[in-house]
N, C-alpha and C positions, 0 to 999 in steps of 0.2 A: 768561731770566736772572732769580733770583732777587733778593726784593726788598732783601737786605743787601747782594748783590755791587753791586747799582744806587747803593743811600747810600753805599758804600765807594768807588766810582768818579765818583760827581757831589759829594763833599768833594774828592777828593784835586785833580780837575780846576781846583776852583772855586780849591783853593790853589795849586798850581804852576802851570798853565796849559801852555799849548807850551812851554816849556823843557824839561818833563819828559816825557817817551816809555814809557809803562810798558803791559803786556800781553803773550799770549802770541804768541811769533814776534816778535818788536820789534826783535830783537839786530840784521839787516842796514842798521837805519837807520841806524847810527853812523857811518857815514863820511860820510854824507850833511852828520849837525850835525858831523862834526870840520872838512866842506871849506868852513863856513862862517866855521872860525878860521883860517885859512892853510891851509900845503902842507907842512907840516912837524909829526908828532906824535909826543910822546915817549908808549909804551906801556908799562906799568906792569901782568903779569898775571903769575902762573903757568905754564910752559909743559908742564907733567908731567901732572898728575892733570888741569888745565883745557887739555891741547893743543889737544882742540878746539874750543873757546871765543875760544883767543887765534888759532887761526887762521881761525875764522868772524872777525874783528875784524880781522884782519890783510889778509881778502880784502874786506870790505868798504870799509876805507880806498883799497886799490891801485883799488877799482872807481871811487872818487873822488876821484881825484888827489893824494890824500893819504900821504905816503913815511913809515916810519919815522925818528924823530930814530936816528940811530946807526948805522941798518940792520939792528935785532935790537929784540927786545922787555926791558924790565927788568924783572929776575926783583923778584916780588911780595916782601910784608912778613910775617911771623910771626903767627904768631897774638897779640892784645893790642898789635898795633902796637910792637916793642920800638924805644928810641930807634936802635939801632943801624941799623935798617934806616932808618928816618927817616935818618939823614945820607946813607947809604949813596942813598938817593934825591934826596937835592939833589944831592950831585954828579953825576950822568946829567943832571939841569935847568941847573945853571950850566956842563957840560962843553958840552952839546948847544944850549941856548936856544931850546928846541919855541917854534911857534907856542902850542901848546896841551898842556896833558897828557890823557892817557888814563889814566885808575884802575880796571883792571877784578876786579873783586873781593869779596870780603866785607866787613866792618866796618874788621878791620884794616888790610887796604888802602886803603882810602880815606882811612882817618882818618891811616897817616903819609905819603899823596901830601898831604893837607892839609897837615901838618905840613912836610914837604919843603919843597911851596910857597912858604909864608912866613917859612922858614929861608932860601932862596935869594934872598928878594924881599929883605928886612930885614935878615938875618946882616952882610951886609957896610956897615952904616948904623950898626949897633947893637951885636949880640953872634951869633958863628951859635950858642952854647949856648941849647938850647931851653926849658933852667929859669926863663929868662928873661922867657918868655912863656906860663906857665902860669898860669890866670884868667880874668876874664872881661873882656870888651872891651876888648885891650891892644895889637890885630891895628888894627883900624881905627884907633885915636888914634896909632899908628906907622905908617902907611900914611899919613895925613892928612899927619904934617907931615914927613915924607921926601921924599913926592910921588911917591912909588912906588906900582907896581901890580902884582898877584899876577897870574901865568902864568894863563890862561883853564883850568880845570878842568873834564873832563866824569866825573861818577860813573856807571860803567857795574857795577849791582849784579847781585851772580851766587848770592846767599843771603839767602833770609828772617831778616835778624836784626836788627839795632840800624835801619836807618836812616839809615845813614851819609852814604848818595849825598843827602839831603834838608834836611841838618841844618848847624846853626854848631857842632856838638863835635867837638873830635878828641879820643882818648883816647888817651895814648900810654905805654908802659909803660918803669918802671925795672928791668929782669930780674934784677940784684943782691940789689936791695932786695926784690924781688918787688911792687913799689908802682904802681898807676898812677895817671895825673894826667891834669887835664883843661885844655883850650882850650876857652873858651866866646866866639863871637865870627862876628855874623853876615858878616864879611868874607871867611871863610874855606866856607860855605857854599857847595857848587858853584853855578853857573852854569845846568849845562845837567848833565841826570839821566838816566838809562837804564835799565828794571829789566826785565826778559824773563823773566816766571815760569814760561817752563817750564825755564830752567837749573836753576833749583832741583832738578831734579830728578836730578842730578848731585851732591848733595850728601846726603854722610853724614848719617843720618837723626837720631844723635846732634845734628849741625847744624842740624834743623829744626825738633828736641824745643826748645834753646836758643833757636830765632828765636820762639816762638810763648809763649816766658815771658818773654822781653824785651818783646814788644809787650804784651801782660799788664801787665809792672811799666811801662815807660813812660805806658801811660794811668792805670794806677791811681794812680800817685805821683802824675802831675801833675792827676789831676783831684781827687784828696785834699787839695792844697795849693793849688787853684786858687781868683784873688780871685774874688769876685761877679759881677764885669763880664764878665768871661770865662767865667762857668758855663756857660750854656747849649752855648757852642761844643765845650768841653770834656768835656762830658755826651756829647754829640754823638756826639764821635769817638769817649770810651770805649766807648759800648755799642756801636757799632759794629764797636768792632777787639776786643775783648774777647771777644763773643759770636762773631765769624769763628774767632777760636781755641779759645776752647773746643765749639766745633760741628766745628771740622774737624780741629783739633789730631789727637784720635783716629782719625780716616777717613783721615790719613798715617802714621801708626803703621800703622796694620795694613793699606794698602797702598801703600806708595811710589808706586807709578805712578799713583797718584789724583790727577788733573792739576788737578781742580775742584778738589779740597782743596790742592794747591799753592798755584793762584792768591788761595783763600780765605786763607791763611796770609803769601804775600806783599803780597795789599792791607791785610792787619791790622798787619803789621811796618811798612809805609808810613805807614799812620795812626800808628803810634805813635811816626813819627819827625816826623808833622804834631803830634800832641801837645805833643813836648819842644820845638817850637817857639811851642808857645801861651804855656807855662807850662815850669817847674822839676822834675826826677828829686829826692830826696828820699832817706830813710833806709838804704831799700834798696840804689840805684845807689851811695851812701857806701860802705855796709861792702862790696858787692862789689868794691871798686876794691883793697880787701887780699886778697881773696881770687882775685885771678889766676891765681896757679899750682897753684889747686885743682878749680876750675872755669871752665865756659863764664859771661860775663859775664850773659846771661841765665839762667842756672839758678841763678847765685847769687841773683839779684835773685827768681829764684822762689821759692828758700827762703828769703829774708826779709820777704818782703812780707807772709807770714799775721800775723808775730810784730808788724809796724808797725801792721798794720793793727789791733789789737790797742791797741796803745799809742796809736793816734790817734783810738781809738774813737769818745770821747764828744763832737771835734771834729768829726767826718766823719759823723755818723748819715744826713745824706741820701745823700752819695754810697755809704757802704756798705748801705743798701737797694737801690738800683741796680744796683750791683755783684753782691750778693748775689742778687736777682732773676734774672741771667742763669745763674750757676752752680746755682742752684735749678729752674731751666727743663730744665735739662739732667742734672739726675738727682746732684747734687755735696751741696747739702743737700738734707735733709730738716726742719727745724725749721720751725717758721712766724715767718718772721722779722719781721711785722707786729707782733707781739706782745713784741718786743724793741728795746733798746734800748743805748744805752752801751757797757761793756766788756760783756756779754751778746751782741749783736750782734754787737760785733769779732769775737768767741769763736767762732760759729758762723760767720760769712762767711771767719772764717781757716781752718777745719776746711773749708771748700766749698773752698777754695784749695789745702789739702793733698790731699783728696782726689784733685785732679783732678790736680795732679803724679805722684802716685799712677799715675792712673789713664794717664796718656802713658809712663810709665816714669821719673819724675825724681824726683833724692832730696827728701826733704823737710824733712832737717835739716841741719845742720851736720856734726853727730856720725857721718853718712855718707860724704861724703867721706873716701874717699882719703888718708891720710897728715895729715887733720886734728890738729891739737893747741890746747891753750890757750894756746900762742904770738900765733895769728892772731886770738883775740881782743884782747890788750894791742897788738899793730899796727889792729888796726883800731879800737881806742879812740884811740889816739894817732894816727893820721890825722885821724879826726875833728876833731882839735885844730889842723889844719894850716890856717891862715889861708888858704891857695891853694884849700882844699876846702870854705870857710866857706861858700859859698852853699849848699848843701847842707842845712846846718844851719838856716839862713834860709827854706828853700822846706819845711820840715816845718809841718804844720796844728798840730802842737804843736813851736814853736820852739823850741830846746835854743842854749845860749850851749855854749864852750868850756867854762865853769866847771860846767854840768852834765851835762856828758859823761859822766863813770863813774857818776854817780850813778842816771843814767836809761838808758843805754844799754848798757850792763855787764848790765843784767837780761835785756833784751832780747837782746843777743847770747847769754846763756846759755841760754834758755827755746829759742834758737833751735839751741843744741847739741842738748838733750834731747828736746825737742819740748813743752815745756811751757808752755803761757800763762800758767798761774798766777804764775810768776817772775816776769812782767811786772807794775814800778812804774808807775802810771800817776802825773802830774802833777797834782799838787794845783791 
C-alpha cells in the first residue's frame, strides 16, 4: 500500500473509529450494525439502476435477523435532495416507526433520510415545515428541550461525493425556486457510516468527475478559512485528500474499472467530509447552492473555487503555496510559485485549478453550462444575502457582510462567467 492511501486511512480511522466501516467488499456488514439497532429497518435506496446493491443490503439484513419496516424498500430521493421527497420520507418513518433507518445512497439520499429524521422526531412538537429548521445548531437545542430522540441512522454511501454519510449537513433543495439550503447540526450526523468503494464503480462517471471536485472544494475552502489552532489538522487532511484527487481523479477518466483509483477518490471524498467537520465551506459551496439546476454540487464548487481563490489571495498565501505545490507536482502549473505572492499567486494556483478541471473533463466556467444566464447571478447574489446562509459569509478568509455582497462578489461571479481574474476586486 502506498504511502498516501496509509495517511488517508490512519486519519479517517483516528476520526470515526468502529462506527464507520469503509473499504473494499464492506457492503455485507450491514446487517451485522443494523441487528445491533433492533429487528426492524426502514430501507431508504433505489431499486432500478442500484437493484443490486439494495438487494446485496436486503440479504444481508434477512442473514441477520433484521425484516424490512414495511416489507419493501423506500424508493430513494432526487438528486439535490428535493423537499418533496424529504416529507415523502418521514411519512414511511412515522407510518412504520423502524428500529433504525437505513440511507443507502449518494449525497442526496442521505442528506433528506437526515432531514426526514428530524422532521418526524420534532414536526409534531414544533412545525413538520422544514424552513423551520434551516441553520446552524437548531436540531440539538429542539431535541434538548422536547426530550426527544432522532431514529438511529445508518449512512450506507454508494458514491464518491459530498460526504454525507460522515457529516452534520443536510442540503436540501427548493425545485421551485431552484434554491437550496442548508442544516448545519452535529445532531443530525449519522451514528453509524458504511462506505464500500468498490460500488463506486456503478456509478456514472460524470458522478465521479463531481465527487473528486467536491473533495477538492471541501478541503480547499475549509483550510483557506481555517483558525490557527486548527491549521495543522486541516493542512493535514487537505493535502492528503487533494493530492488523492488530483493523482487519481485522471486514472478513472480514462479507466473506469481502475478500482485503486476508486478507492483513492472515495478515501479523498471522505476526507473531505472529515474536513467540513474541522472547519466551514465558504464562497464556493454559497454560490453553488444557486446553481442546482445547472450543475453537479461539486463541479460548481469546482468552477468557482479558482475565481475565490483569487479574491482570498493575499489572506491565504501559505495555504495556496500548499495547495499549489501539489497541482504543480502533478504537471497543472508550470510557474515557480516560490517566487510569488498575493493576488499573483492566486492567479496562478487558480490557472493550476482550471487546468486540471480541464484536464478530468469539467467545465471551468460559468459561461459553460447549459442554459446558463445572468439570472443566476442576481440569485445568487441575493442568496448570499440570506441570513439562513450567513455562516458562509463568516467562514470566508476575507469576511464579506450582507452590505458587501455586490460590491465584492458580483466581480467574482462575473470573472467566473468569462473566465477572467482580472474582474476580480480584491478587499482593500
Amino acid at each position: 500500500m502506498n504511502a498516501l492511501f496509509e495517511k488517508a486511512q490512519e486519519l479517517l480511522s483516528a476520526w470515526k473509529g468502529p462506527p464507520y466501516t469503509f473499504g473494499r467488499g464492506v457492503l455485507p456488514r450491514i446487517g451485522k450494525i443494523a441487528s445491533g439497532l433492533g429487528k426492524n429497518a426502514l430501507v431508504v435506496c433505489n431499486t432500478t439502476y442500484m437493484k443490486p446493491v439494495a438487494d446485496a443490503v436486503s440479504k444481508s439484513l434477512t442473514e441477520a435477523g433484521v425484516s424490512l419496516a414495511g416489507g419493501a424498500i423506500a424508493p430513494d430521493a432526487g438528486p439535490n435532495a428535493p423537499r418533496e421527497d424529504v416529507y415523502r420520507i418521514e411519512t414511511y418513518i412515522l407510518h412504520y416507526k423502524p428500529d433504525c433507518i437505513i440511507a443507502v445512497g449518494g449525497g442526496s439520499t442521505i442528506d433528506a433520510c437526515k432531514a426526514a429524521n428530524f422532521l418526524a422526531t420534532l414536526g409534531g412538537v414544533y412545525t413538520p415545515e422544514i424552513d423551520r429548521y434551516f441553520g446552524t445548531n437548531l436540531i440539538s437545542g429542539e431535541l434538548e428541550k422536547s426530550g426527544k430522540h432522532l431514529y438511529p441512522l445508518i449512512a450506507v454511501q454508494t458514491s464518491a461525493s459530498s460526504g454525507a454519510h460522515l457529516t452534520k449537513y443536510s442540503n436540501v433543495t427548493d425545485p421551485v425556486a431552484g434554491q437550496k439550503k442548508l442544516v448545519v447540526d452535529n445532531a443530525i450526523t449519522p451514528p453509524f457510516a458504511l462506505f464500500d468503494y468498490d460500488l463506486t464503480a456503478s456509478m456514472p462517471i460524470g458522478v465521479t468527475i463531481d465527487g473528486a471536485l467536491d473533495a477538492i472544494a471541501h478541503c480547499f475552502e475549509v483550510f483557506a478559512g481555517i483558525p490557527q489552532d486548527k491549521y495543522d489538522l486541516a493542512a493535514s487532511i487537505a493535502k492528503c485528500a487533494i493530492e488523492l484527487s488530483v493523482q487519481y481523479a485522471p486514472r478513472v477518466i480514462k479507466n473506469p474499472s481502475d478500482m485503486e483509483a476508486r478507492e483513492a477518490i472515495g478515501m479523498a471524498t471522505d476526507l473531505g467530509g472529515y474536513a467540513i467537520m474541522v472547519g466551514g465551506t465558504n464562497g464556493a459551496h454559497l454560490t453553488s447552492f444557486s446553481l442546482v439546476d445547472l450543475a453537479g454540487h461539486g463541479t460548481a464548487c469546482g468552477i468557482m473555487n479558482p475565481y475565490y481563490a483569487v479574491f482570498f489571495a493575499p489572506a491565504i498565501e501559505k495555504q495556496l503555496h500548499l495547495v499549489g505545490d501539489i497541482f504543480k507536482k502533478h504537471g497543472y502549473i508550470s510557474a515557480d510559485l516560490d517566487g510569488l505572492s498575493g493576488r499573483e499567486l492566486g492567479v496562478a494556483v487558480a490557472r493550476g485549478m482550471v487546468s486540471f478541471s480541464r484536464a478530468i473533463g469539467a467545465p471551468a466556467t460559468l459561461g459553460e453550462l447549459p442554459k446558463f444566464n445572468k439570472g443566476y447571478i442576481a440569485k445568487a447574489l441575493e442568496a448570499a444575502k440570506d441570513p439562513q446562509l450567513e455562516m458562509k459569509l463568516k467562514n470566508m478568509p476575507v469576511a464579506l457582510t450582507s452590505s458587501l455582497v455586490d460590491e465584492y462578489m458580483a466581480p467574482i461571479l462575473n470573472a467566473a462567467v468569462q473566465g477572467d481574474f482580472s474582474l476580480i476586486k480584491l478587499l482593500a
